[in-house]
C-alpha positions as CSV (number, residue, x, y, z in Angstrom):
1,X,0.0,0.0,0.0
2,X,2.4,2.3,1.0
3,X,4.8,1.4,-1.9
4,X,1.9,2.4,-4.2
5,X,1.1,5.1,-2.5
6,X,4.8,7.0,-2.9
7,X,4.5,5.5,-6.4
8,X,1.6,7.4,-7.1
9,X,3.0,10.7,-5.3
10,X,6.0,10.6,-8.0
11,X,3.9,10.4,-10.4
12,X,1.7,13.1,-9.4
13,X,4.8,14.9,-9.0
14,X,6.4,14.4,-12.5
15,X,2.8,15.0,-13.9
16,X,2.8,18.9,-12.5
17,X,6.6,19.1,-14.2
18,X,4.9,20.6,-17.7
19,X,2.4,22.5,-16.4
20,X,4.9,24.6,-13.9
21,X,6.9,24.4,-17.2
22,X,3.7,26.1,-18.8
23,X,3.1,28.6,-16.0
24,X,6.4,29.6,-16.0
25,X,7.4,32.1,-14.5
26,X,5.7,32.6,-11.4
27,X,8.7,34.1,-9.3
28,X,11.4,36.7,-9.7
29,X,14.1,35.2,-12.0
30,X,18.0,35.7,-11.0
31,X,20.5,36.8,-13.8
32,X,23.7,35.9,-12.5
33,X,26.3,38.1,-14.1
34,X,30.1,36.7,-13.7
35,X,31.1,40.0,-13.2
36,X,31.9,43.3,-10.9
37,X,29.1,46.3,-11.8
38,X,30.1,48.5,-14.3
39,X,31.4,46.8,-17.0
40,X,30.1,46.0,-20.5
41,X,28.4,42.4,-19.6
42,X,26.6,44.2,-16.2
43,X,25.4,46.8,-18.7
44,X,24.1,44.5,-21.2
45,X,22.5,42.3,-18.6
46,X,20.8,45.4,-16.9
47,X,19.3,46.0,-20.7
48,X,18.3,42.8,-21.5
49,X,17.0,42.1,-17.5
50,X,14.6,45.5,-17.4
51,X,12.9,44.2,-20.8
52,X,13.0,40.6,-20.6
53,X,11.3,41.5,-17.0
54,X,8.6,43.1,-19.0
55,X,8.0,40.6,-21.4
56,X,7.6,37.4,-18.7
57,X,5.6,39.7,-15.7
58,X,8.2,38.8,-13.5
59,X,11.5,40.5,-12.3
60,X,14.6,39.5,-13.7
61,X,16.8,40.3,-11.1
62,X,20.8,40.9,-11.6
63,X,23.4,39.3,-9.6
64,X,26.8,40.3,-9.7
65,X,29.0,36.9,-9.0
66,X,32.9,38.4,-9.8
67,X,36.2,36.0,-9.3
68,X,37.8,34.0,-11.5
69,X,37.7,35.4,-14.7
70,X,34.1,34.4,-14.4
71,X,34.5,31.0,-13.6
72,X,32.5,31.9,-9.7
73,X,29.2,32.9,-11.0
74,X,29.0,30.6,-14.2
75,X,30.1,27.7,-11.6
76,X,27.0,29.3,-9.3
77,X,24.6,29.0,-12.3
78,X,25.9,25.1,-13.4
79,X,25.2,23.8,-10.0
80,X,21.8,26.0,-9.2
81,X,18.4,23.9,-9.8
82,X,17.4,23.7,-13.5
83,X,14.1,25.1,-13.1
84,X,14.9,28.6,-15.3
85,X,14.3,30.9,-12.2
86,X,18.7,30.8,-12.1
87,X,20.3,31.9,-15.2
88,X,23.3,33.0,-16.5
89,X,25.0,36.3,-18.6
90,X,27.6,34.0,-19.9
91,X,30.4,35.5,-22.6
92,X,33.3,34.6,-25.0
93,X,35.4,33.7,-21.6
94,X,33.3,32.0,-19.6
95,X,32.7,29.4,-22.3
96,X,35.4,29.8,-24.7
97,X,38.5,31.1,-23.0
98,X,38.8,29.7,-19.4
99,X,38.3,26.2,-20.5
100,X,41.9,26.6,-22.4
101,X,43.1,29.1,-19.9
102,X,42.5,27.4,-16.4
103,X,44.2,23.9,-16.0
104,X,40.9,23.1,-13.9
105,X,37.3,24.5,-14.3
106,X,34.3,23.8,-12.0
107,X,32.2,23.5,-15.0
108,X,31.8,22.3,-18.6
109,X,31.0,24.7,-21.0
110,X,28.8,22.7,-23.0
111,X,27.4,19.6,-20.7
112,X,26.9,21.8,-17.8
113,X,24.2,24.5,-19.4
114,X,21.5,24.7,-21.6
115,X,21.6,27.5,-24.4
116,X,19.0,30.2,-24.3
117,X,19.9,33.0,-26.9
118,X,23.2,34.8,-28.1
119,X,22.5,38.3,-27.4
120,X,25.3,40.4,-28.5
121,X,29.1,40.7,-30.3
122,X,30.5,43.9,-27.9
123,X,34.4,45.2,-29.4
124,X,37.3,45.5,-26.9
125,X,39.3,49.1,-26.8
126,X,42.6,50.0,-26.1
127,X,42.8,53.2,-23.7
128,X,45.5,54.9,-21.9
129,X,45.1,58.0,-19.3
130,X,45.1,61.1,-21.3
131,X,48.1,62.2,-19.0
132,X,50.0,59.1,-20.9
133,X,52.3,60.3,-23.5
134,X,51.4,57.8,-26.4
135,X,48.7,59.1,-28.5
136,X,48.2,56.4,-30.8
137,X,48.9,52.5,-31.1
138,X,51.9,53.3,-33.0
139,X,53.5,55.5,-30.1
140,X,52.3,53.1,-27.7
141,X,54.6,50.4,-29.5
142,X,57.6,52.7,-29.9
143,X,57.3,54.3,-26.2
144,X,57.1,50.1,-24.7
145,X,59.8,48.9,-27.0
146,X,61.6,51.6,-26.1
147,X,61.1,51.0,-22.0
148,X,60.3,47.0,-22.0
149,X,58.2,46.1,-18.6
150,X,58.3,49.7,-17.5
151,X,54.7,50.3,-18.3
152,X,51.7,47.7,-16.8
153,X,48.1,47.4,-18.0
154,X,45.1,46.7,-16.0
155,X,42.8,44.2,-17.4
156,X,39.2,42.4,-15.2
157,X,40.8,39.7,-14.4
158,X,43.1,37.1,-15.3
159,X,41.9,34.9,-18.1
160,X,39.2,37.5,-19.1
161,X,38.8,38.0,-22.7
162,X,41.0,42.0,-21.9
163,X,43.9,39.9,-20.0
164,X,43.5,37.6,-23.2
165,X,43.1,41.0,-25.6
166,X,46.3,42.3,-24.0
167,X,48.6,39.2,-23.8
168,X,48.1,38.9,-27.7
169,X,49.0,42.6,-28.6
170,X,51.9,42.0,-26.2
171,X,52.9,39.3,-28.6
172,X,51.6,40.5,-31.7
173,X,53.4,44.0,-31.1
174,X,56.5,42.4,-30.1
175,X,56.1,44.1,-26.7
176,X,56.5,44.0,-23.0
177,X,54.5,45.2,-20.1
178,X,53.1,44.1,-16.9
179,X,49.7,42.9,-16.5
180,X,48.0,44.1,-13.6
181,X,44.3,42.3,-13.0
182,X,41.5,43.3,-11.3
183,X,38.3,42.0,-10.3
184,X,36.0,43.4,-12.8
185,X,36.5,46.0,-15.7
186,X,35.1,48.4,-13.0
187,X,37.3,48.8,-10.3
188,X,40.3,48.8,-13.2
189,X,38.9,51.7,-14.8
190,X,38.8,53.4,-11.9
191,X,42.8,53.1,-11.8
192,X,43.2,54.2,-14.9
193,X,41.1,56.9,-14.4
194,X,43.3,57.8,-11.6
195,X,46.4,57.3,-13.1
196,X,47.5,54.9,-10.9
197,X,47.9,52.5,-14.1
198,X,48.4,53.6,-17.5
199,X,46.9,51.5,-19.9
200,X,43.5,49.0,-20.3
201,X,42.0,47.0,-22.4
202,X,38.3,47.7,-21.8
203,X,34.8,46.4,-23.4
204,X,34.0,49.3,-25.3
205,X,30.8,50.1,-23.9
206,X,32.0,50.1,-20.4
207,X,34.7,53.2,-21.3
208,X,32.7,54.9,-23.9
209,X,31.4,57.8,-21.8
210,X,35.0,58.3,-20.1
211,X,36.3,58.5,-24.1
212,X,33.6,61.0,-24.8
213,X,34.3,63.1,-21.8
214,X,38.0,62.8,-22.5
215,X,38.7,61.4,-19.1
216,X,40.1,58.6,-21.3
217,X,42.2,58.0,-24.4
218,X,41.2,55.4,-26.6
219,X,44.2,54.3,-29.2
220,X,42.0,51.7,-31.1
221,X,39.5,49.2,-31.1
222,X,40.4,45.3,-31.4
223,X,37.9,44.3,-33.8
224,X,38.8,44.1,-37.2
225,X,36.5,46.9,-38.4
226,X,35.6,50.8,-36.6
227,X,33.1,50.7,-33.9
228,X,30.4,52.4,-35.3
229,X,29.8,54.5,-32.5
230,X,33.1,55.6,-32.6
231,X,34.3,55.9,-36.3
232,X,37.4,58.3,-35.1
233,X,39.2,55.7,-33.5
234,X,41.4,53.3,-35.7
235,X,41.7,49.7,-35.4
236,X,44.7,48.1,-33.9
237,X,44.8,46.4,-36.7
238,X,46.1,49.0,-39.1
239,X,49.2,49.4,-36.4
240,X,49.1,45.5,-35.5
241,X,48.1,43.7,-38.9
242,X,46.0,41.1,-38.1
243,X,45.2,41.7,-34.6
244,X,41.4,41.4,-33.5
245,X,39.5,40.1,-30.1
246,X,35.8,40.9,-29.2
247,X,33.6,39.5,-26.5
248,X,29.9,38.3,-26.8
249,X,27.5,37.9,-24.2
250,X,24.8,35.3,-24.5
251,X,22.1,33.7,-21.9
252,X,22.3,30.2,-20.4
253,X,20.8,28.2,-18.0
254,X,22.1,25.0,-16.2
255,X,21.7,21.9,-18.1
256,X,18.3,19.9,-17.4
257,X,15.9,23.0,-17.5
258,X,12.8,22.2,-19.3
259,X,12.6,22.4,-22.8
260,X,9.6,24.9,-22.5
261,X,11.2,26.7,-20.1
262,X,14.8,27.7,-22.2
263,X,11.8,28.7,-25.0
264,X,10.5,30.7,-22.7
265,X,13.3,32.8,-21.7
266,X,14.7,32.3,-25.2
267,X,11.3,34.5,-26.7
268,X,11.3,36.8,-24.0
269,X,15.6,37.6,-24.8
270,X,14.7,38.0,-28.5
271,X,12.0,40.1,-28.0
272,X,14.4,42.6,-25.8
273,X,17.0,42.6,-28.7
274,X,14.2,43.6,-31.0
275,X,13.2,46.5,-29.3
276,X,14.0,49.9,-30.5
277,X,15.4,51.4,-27.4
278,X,17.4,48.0,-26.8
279,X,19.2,48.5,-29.7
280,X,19.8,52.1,-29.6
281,X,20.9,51.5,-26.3
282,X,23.0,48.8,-27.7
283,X,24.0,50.8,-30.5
284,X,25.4,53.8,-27.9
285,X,28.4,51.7,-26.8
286,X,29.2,50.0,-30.3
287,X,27.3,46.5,-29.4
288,X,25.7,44.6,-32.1
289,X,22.6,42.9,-31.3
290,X,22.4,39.4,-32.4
291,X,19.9,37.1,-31.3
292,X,19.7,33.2,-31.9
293,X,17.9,30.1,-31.1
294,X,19.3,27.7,-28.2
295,X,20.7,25.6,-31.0
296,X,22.4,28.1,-32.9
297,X,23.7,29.4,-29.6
298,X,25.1,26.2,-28.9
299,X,26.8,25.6,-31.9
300,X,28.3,29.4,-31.3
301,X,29.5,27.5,-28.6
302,X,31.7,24.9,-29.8
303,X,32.4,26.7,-32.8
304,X,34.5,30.0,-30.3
305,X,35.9,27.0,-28.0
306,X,38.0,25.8,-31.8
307,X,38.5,29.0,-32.5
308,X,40.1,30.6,-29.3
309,X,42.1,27.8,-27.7
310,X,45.2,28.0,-30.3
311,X,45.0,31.9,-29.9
312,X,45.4,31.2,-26.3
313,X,48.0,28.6,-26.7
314,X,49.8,30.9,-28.5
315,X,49.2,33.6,-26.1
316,X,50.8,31.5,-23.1
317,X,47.9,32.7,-21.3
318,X,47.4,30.5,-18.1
319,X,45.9,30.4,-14.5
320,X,46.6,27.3,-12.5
C-alpha cells in the first residue's frame, strides 16, 4: 500500500513538471552576471534584464558573482536547480577562453548549461590616461619597445577575454609590459582613471562615456572593423596587422531546465534585442545585437571553444 502510495505521489509529481513548465514564470528570475558592476556584460545584462522582465511579468533580477575570470558565477549558475528561475549572462570567456586558460574548471562549457539566446558581439578598446604620452597604437609600440616592462596594463581579471586582448598585442606587437588584474573591468577603470595604471584594455561600452568626456584616451579598437559609434578611433589592426578580439555575451541556464522553459526565456531575450530602445541603447556603446535560437547558440558554442584555444596557446595565457 504504502509502496503504491509514494508511487503514485512521483507520479503526481512528475505530472505537475509541464504544467509549472507552462506557467512559467511565477517568481522573480535571478540573472547571475560573472562579473563586478560596471562593465560591459553588467550593462548589457541590466538592458536585456529590465525588458526581458517586462515581457515574462516577473522581475529579472541581476546578480553580480565576480572571481575567476568568471569561472565563480558561471560555476554558481551550473550547480543551481534547473528550473529557469537561475540563469546565466555568460560571454566569450566563460565558455570559450577559461576552459583553455584554467588547468581546472568547476564546470563544462557545454554539458553543464542549456543554451537560451546569443544576445550580442561587444568590441574591446585600447585606452590609456590622457596624461600618458602615447597618442596612438603606433606611439604606444615605440614608447614600450623603447622601455620593456616599464609600463603595466590593467585588465578584469586574469583569463578575461581583456587579460587575453592584452597578452596577444603583447605578442603580436613584439612588446613588454606588466599585467596588472583586477576583479572586474570596473574597479580597473577606476585606476586608470586615476592614473595609478596607465593603460587598459576595456569592453568598449564600459569606457565609452570616459572617451567621450575625454577622461580617457582610446588608441584603437580590437575588432577588425571601426566601432560604429566611434568611427574616429582606428583599429589596432592597421598598427598590428591582423590583430582582433571581441567579447559576446549570451544567456544560459544550467543543463536539465525544461525544454519549454529555455523557450520561454529564449522569446522573451529575442524580443528585448528587438526592441527599439534596446538596440539604440546597444547601439550607444558600439554593441551589435544578435539574437539566436538555443541551438544556434550552442553551436556558437563549440564553434569559439575551436576557435580561441590556439590563440590562447599561442598567447601562453594561463591560470593554475
Amino acid at each position: 500500500m504504502l509502496r503504491t502510495l509514494a508511487a503514485a505521489a512521483v507520479a503526481g509529481l512528475l505530472a505537475l513538471g509541464p504544467a509549472a513548465a507552462q506557467d512559467f514564470p511565477t517568481r522573480p528570475i535571478t540573472l547571475v552576471v560573472p562579473f563586478a558592476a560596471g562593465g560591459s556584460t553588467d550593462l548589457v545584462g541590466r538592458l536585456i534584464a529590465e525588458r526581458m522582465s517586462a515581457e515574462l511579468g516577473q522581475p529579472v533580477i541581476v546578480e553580480n558573482k565576480g572571481g575567476a575570470g568568471g569561472n565563480l558565477g558561471a560555476a554558481q549558475v551550473a550547480k543551481a536547480n534547473p528550473d529557469g528561475y537561475t540563469i546565466l549572462m555568460g560571454t566569450v570567456a566563460t565558455h570559450a577562453l577559461n576552459p583553455a586558460i584554467y588547468k581546472k574548471m568547476p564546470y563544462d562549457p557545454v554539458t553543464s548549461f542549456a543554451p537560451i539566446s546569443l544576445l550580442a558581439i561587444v568590441p574591446n578598446v585600447l585606452i590609456v590616461n590622457p596624461e600618458f604620452p602615447a597618442k596612438t597604437t603606433e606611439e604606444l609600440i615605440v614608447l614600450l619597445k623603447k622601455e620593456p616592462g616599464k609600463y603595466s596594463y590593467a585588465s578584469s581579471g586574469n583569463g578575461t577575454p581583456l587579460h587575453l586582448s592584452g597578452e596577444l598585442f603583447k605578442s603580436m606587437a613584439g612588446v613588454d609590459m606588466q599585467h596588472i588584474p583586477y576583479q572586474g573591468a570596473g574597479p580597473a577603470l577606476v585606476d586608470v582613471l586615476s592614473g595609478q595604471v596607465p593603460i587598459m584594455f576595456d569592453n568598449l561600452p564600459s569606457s565609452s562615456s570616459h572617451i567621450k568626456s575625454g577622461k580617457l584616451r582610446a588608441l584603437g579598437v580590437t575588432t577588425a572593423d571601426k566601432a560604429t559609434s566611434f568611427p574616429d578611433i582606428p583599429t589596432i589592426a592597421e598598427a598590428v596587422p591582423g590583430y582582433e578580439t571581441y567579447t559576446w555575451n549570451a544567456l544560459f541556464a544550467p543543463a536539465g531546465t525544461p525544454p519549454e522553459v529555455v523557450a520561454k526565456l529564449n522569446a522573451a531575450a529575442n524580443k528585448a534585442l528587438a526592441d527599439p530602445k534596446v538596440q539604440a541603447r546597444l547601439a550607444d556603446f558600439s554593441a551589435k545585437p544578435v539574437g539566436s535560437t538555443p541551438e544556434q547558440l550552442g553551436e556558437h558554442v563549440k564553434k569559439e571553444i575551436a576557435k580561441w584555444a590556439p590563440i590562447v596557446k599561442a598567447s601562453g595565457a594561463q591560470v593554475d
